[in-house]
C-alpha positions as CSV (number, residue, x, y, z in Angstrom):
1,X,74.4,55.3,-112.1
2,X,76.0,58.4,-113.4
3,X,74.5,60.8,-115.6
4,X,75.6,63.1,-118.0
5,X,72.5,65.8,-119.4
6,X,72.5,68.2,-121.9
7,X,71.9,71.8,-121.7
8,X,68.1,70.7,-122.9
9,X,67.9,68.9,-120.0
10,X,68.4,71.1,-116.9
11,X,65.5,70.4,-114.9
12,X,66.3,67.0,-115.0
13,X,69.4,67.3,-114.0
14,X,67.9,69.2,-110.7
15,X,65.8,66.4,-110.1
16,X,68.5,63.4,-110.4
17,X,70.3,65.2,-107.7
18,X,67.6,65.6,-105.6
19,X,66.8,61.9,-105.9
20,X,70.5,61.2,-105.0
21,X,72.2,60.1,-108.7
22,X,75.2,61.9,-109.6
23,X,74.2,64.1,-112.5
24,X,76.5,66.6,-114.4
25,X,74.9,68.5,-116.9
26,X,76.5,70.6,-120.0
27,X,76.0,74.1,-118.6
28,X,77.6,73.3,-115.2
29,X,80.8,72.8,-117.1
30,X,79.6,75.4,-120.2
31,X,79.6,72.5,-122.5
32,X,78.5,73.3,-126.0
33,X,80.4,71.0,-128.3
34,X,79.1,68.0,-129.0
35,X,82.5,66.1,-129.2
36,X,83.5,67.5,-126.0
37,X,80.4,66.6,-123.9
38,X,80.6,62.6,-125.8
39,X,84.8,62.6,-124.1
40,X,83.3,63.7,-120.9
41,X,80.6,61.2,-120.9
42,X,82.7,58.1,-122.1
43,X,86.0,59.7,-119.9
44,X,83.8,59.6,-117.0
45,X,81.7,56.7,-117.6
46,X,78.1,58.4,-117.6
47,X,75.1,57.5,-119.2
48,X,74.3,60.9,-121.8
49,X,70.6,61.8,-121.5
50,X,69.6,63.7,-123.7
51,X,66.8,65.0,-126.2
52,X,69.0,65.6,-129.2
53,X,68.3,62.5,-131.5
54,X,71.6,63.5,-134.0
55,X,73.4,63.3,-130.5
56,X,71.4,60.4,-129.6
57,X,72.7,58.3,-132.7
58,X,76.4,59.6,-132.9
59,X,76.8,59.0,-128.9
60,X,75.5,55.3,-129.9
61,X,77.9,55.2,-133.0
62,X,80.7,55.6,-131.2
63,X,80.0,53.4,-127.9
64,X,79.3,56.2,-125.5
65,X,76.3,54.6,-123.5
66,X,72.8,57.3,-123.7
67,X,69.9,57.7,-123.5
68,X,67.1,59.7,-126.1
69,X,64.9,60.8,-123.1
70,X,61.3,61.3,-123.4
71,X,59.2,64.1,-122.2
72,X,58.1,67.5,-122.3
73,X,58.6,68.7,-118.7
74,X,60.7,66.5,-115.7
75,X,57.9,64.8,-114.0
76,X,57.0,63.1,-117.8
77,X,61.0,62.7,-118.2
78,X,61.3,61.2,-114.7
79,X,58.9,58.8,-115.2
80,X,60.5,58.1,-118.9
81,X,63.5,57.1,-116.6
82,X,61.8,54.8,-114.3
83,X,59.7,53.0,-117.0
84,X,63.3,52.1,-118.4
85,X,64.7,51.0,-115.7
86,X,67.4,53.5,-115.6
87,X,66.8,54.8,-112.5
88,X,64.4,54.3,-109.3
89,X,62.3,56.6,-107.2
90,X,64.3,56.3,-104.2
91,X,63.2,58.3,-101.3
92,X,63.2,62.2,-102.0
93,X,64.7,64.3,-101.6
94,X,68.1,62.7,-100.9
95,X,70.6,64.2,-98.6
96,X,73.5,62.8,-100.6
97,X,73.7,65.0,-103.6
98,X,73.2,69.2,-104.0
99,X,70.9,70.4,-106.7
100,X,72.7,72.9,-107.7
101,X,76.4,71.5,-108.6
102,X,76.1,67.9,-108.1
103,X,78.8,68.2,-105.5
104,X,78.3,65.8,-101.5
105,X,76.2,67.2,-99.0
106,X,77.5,66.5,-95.4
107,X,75.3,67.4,-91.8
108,X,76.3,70.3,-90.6
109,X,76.4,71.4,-87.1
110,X,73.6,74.5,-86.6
111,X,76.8,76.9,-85.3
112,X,78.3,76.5,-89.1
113,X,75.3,77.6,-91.0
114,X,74.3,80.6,-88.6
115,X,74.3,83.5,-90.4
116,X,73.8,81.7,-93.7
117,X,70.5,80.6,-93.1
118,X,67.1,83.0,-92.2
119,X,67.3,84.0,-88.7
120,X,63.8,82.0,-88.1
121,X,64.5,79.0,-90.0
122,X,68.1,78.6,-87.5
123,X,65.7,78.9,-84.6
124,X,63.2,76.6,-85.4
125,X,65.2,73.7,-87.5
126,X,67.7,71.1,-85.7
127,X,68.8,69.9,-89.0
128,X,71.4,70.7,-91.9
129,X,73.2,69.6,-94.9
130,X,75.9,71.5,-96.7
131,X,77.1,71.3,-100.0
132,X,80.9,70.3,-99.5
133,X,81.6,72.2,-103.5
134,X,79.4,75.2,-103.2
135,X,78.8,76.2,-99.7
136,X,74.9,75.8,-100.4
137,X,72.8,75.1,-97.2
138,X,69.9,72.7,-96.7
139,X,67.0,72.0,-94.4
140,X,63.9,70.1,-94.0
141,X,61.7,73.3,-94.8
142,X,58.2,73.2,-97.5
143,X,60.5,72.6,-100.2
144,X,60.7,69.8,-98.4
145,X,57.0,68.4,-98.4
146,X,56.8,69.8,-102.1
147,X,59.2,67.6,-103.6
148,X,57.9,64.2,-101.6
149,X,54.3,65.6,-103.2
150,X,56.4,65.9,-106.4
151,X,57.7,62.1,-106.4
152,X,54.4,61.0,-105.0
153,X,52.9,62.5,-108.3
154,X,55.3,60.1,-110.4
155,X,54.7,57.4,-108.3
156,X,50.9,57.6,-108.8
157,X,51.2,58.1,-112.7
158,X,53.4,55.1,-113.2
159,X,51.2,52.9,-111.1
160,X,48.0,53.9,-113.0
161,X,50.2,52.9,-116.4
């Protein structure tokens, strides 16, 4: 699955990432025409999420596949998502995508990201990803925990109904 999100939907965005789907959003490319952002979507064959019902219907007039999402803050949204089938709650957070630009995270070695990282956090972690587009670094920290407890939270709510 490839997504495609509108400016409305930024948090969202954040989140696909972490959960591993590629996700472009409008403001990553500073997308605010709507007949720009339907070429992208239908150029690059991504499902436009969106909360925009004109957008919603005109996407679906002219064959671009979307979605009218659901949801007043991501963890409603998410589980919007899930209850369509659109996506799964895969094991989070992923080490395939970065939340910040969408672009491939790769390990690193812990000599690359010295100096990039807190002098305590190089010292006590084994572990990192960089972003191969921005340069971003990663590591298993209490963002960490925070986002399973995040999923977790989705998982629980969907289960219940």
């Amino acid at each position: 699955m490839r997504f495609l999100v509108d400016a409305m939907l930024e948090k969202l965005a954040e989140w696909l990432r972490i959960l591993g789907y590629d996700t472009v959003s409008a403001s990553d490319l500073s997308i605010l025409d709507d007949d720009y952002l339907l070429d992208i979507a239908e150029y690059e064959d991504r499902i436009l999420l969106t909360k925009d019902r004109e957008l919603y219907e005109r996407a679906r007039k002219e064959g671009v596949s979307t979605l009218l999402v659901e949801g007043n803050d991501v963890e409603e949204q998410l589980a919007f998502l899930v209850r369509k089938g659109t996506i799964e709650l895969k094991d989070a957070p992923s080490l395939e995508r970065c939340p910040r630009c969408n672009g491939i995270l790769r390990k690193a070695n812990r000599s690359e990201v010295k100096g990039q990282v807190p002098m305590g956090v190089y010292m006590s972690r084994e572990e990192f990803w960089i972003c191969t587009s921005c340069g971003q670094v990663y590591w298993k920290g209490s963002h960490w925990t925070r986002i399973k407890e995040f999923v977790e939270r989705i998982r629980e709510k969907l289960d219940k109904g």
